[in-house]
C-alpha positions as CSV (number, residue, x, y, z in Angstrom):
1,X,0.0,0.0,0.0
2,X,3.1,1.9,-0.1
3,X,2.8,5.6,-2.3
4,X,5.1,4.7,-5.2
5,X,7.5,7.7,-6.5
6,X,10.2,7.7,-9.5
7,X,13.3,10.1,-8.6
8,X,15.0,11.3,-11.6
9,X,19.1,11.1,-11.8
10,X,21.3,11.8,-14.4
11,X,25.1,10.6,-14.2
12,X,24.1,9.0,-11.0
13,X,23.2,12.2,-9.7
14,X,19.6,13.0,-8.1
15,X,17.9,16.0,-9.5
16,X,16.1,18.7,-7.1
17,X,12.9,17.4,-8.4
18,X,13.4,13.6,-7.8
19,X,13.9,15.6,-3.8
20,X,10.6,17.5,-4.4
21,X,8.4,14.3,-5.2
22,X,9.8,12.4,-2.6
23,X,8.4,15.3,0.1
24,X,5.4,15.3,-2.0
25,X,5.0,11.6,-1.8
26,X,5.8,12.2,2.1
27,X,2.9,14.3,2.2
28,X,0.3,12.2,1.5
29,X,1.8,9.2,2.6
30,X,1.2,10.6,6.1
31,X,-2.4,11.6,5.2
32,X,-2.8,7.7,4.1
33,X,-1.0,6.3,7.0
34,X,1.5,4.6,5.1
35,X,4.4,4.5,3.7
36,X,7.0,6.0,1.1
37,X,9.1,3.9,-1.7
38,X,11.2,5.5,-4.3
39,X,12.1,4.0,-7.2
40,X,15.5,5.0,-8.3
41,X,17.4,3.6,-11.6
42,X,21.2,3.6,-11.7
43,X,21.9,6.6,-8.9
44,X,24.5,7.0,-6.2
45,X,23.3,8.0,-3.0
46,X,20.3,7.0,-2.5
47,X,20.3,7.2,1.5
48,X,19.7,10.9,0.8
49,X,16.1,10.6,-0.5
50,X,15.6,9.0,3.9
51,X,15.9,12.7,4.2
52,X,13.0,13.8,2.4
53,X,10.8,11.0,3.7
54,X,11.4,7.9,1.8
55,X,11.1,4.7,3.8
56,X,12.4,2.7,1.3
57,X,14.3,2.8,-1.9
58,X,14.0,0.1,-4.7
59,X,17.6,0.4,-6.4
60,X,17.4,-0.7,-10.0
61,X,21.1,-1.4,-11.3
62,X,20.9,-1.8,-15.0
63,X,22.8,-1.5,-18.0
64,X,19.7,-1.7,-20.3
65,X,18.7,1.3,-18.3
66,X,21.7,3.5,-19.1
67,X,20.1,5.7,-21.7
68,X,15.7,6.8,-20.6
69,X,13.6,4.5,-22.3
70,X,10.4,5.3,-21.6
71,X,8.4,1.9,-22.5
72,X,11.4,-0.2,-20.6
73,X,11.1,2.7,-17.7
74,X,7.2,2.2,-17.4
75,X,7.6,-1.7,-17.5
76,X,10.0,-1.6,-14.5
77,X,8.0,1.0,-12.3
78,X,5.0,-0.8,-13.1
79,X,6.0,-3.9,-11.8
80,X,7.3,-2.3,-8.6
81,X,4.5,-0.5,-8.3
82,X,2.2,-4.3,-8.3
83,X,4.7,-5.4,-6.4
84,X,4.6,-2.7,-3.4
85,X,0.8,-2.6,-3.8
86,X,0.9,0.7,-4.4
87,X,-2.3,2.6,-4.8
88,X,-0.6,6.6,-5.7
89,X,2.3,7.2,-8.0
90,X,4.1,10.0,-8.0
91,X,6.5,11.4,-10.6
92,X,7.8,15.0,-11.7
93,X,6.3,17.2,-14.6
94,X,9.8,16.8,-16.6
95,X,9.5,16.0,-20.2
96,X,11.3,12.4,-19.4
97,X,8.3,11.7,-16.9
98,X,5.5,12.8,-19.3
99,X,6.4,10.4,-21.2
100,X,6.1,7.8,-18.6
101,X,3.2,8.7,-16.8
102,X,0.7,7.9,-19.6
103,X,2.3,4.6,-20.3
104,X,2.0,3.9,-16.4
105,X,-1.5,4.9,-16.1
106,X,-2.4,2.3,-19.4
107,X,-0.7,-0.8,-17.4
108,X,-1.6,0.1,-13.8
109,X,-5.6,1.1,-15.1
110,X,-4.9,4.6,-13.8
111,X,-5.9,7.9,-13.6
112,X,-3.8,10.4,-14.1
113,X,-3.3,13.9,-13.3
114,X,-1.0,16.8,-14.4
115,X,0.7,20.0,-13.4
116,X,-0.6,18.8,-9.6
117,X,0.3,22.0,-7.3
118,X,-0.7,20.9,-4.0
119,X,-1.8,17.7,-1.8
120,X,-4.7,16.3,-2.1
121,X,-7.8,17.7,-0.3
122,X,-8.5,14.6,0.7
123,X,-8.1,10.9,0.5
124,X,-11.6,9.8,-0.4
125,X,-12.6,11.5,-2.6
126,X,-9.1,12.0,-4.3
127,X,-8.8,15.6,-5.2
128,X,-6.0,17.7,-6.3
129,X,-5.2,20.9,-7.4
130,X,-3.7,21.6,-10.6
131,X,-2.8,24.4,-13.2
132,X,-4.8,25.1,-15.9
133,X,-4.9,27.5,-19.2
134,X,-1.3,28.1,-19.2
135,X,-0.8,28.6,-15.2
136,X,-3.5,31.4,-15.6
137,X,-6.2,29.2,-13.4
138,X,-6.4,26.1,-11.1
139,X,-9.0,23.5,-11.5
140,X,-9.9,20.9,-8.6
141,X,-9.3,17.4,-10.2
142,X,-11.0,14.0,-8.5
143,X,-9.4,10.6,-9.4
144,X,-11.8,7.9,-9.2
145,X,-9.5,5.0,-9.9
146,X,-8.0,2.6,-8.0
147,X,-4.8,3.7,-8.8
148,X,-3.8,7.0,-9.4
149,X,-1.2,8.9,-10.7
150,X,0.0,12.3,-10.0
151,X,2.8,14.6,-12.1
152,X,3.9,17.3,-9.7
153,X,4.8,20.5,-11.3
154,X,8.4,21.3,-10.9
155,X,8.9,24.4,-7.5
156,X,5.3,23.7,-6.7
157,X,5.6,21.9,-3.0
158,X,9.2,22.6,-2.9
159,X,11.5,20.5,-0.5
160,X,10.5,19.2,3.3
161,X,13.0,17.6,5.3
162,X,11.7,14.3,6.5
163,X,14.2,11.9,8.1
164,X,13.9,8.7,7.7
165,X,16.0,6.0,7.8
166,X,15.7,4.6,4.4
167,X,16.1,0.6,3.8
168,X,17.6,-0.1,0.0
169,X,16.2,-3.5,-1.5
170,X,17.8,-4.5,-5.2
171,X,15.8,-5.2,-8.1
172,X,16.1,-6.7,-11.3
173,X,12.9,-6.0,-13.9
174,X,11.9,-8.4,-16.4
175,X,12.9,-6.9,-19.5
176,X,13.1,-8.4,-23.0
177,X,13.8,-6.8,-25.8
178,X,9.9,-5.5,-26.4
179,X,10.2,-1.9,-24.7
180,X,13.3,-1.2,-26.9
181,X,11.7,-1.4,-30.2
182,X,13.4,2.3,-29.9
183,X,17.4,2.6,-29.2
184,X,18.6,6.1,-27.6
185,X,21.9,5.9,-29.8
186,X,23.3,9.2,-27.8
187,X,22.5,12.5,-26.0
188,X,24.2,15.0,-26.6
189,X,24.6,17.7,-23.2
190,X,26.0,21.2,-22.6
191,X,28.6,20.8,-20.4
192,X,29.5,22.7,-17.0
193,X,26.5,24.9,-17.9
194,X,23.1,25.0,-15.8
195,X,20.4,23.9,-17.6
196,X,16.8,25.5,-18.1
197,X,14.8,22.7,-17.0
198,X,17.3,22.1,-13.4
199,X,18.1,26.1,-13.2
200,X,16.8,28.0,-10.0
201,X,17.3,31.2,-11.6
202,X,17.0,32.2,-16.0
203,X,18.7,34.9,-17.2
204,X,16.7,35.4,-20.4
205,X,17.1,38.2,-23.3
206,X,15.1,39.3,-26.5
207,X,15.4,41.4,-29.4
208,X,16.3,44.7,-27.4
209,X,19.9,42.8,-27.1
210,X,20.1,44.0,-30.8
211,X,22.1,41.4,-31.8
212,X,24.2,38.0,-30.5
213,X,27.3,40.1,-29.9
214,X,25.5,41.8,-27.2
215,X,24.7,38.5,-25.3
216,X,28.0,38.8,-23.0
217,X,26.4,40.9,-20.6
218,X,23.8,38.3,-20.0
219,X,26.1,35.2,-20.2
220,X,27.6,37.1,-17.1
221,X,24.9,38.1,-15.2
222,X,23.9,34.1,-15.4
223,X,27.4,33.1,-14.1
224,X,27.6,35.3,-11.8
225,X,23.6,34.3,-10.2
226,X,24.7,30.1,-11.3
227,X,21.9,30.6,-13.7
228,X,20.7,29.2,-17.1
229,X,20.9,31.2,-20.4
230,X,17.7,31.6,-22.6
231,X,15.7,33.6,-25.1
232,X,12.8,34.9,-26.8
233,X,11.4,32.7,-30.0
234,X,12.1,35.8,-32.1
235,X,16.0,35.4,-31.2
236,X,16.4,31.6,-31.8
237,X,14.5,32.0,-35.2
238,X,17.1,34.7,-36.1
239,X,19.6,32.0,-35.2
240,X,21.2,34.6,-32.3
241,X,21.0,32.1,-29.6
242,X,20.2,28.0,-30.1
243,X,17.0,26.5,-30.0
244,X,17.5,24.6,-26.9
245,X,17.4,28.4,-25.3
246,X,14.1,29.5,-26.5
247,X,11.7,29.7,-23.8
248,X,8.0,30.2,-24.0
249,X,4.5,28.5,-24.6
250,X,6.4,27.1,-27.9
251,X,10.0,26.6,-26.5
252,X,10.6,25.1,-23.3
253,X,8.6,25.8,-20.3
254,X,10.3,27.7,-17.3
255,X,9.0,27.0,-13.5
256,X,12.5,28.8,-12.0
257,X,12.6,30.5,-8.7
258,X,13.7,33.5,-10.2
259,X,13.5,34.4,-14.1
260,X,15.0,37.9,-15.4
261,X,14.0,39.0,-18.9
262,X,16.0,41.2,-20.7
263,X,14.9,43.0,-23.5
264,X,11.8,41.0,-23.4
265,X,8.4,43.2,-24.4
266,X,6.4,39.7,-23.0
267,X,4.1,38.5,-26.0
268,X,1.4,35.9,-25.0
269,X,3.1,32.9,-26.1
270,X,6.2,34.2,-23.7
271,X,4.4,35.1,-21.0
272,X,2.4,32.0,-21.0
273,X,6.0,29.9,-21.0
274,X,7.4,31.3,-18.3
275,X,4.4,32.0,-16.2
276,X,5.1,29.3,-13.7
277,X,8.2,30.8,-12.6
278,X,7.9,32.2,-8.7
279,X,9.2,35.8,-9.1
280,X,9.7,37.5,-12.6
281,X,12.1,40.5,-13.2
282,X,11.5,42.8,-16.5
283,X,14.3,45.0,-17.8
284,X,13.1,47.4,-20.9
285,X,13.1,50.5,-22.2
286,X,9.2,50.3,-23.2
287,X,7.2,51.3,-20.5
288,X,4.1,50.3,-21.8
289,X,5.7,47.0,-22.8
290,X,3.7,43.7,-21.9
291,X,5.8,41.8,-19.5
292,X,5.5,44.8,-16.6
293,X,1.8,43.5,-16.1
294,X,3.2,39.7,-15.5
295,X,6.6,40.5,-13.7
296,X,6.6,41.4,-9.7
297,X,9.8,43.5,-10.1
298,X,10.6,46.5,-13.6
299,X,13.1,48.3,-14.0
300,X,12.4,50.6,-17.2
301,X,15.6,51.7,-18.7
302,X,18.4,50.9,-21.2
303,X,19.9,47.3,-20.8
304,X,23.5,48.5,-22.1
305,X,23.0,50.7,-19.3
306,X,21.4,48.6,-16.4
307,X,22.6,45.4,-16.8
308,X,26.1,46.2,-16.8
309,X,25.7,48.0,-13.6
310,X,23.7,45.3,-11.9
311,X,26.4,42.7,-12.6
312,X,28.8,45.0,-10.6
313,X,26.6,45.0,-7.4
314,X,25.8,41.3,-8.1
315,X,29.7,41.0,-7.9
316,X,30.0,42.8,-5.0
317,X,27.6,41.4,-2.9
318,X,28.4,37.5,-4.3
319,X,32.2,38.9,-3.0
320,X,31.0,40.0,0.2
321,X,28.6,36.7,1.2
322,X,30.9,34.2,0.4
């Protein structure tokens, strides 16, 4: 009867989210009066998910497993989810674990619901909140099935400290060569640079950059705050900044802690992107431009000008905190 979560790693290396679910799967756990087991594939350290409220950790050790498959991933979490008895699964709202979750919900006969903010408000009936409409509303979801699923959206519950003393049981899945009808022949990563679906904080500038020669000053800036670079979808078309940077209701969706757009007048499809993000900061020179209505913090002025002189106090402060 265990609640069931999936922790994310890459390298061997637990994401913040796969810390997130795990207090998420804490929380209702202790409405249910149960317990918590994570499901972990190829990490190292998995005595640190105890802290966030796991009871147990089901270690899968797998070379198949290397490279995400989804249809091998679901046919191993499934069978630990039978196996624990498991009546909730939780799992993040990353792209990797959208594509599991549906594929989980068809072999477990499950409901499933996405962009969950909150825990339920109640056991029986099941009910969770969710976003809706591009973050712009909530709706109140009820899962009738037996089991259910639930895809937490990334910085929603954040991280509660839990201890527990985790036990670690191996597993080995039964897995022919069915789920890998498709091979993952590489990926291909950025190195020593934060990404935008793992960064805290995006740094992100548009056309008022006036071209990618101007882009230091934001490259900085993102150092200097250990934050990911991104951009409007006007930039990556113009081929100033790559694709993987574009951020917005077309590009890649931002829930950061802190997002600073540069340059950025905040069209619809931007705005709708990035609207998940906790606090946003706007830097233009347009007053009148879009973005002041969505961002908590403006600063109207020049960003040759501003941005140049906020990367000196950043400095200075980062200098005297450390």
């Amino acid at each position: 009867m265990s609640v069931l979560v999936y922790t994310e790693s890459e390298e061997g290396k637990f994401k913040k989210t796969a810390y997130e679910v795990v207090s998420y799967a804490r929380g209702i756990a202790d409405m249910m009066s149960t317990t918590v087991t994570a499901v972990a594939v190829n990490a190292e350290e998995t005595a640190s998910l105890g802290t966030y409220g796991a009871d147990k950790v089901v270690h899968i050790k797998s070379d198949k497993l290397s490279k995400f498959t989804a249809n091998a991933y679901a046919t191993a979490v499934t069978e630990i989810a039978k196996n624990e008895g498991s009546k909730v699964v939780v799992l993040s709202s990353s792209a990797n674990a959208k594509y599991l979750a549906p594929l989980l919900a068809v072999d477990l006969e499950a409901g499933y619901a996405s962009n969950v903010v909150a825990l339920p408000e109640s056991a029986s009936p099941f009910k969770v909140k969710r976003t809706a409409f591009t973050n712009k509303a909530f709706n109140h979801t009820e899962i009738t099935t037996d089991v259910k699923i639930i895809g937490l959206s990334k910085n929603s519950f954040g991280l509660k400290e839990a201890q527990k003393d985790a036990t670690e049981a191996s597993f080995d899945p039964s897995l022919d060569d069915s789920p890998f009808k498709v091979e993952v022949q590489s990926v291909d990563k950025v190195k020593d640079k934060v990404t935008i679906a793992d960064a805290e904080i995006v740094v992100s500038g548009g056309r008022g950059l006036k071209g990618p020669e101007n882009w230091g000053m934001i490259e900085e800036m993102a150092d200097i705050l250990g934050a990911a670079t991104a951009c409007s979808k006007p930039v990556s078309d113009m081929g100033w900044r790559p694709h993987s940077e574009h951020v917005g209701q077309t590009g890649k969706p931002v829930a950061s802690n802190l997002y600073i757009a540069v340059g950025i007048s905040g069209a619809i499809q931007h705005l709708a992107g990035i609207n998940a993000s906790k606090t946003k900061v706007v830097i233009n020179t347009d007053p009148e431009a879009p973005f002041f209505k969505a961002a908590d913090y403006g600063i109207v002025g020049d960003a040759f000008e501003v941005v140049p002189k906020l990367n000196e106090k950043l400095k200075e402060f980062k200098a005297n905190n450390s």
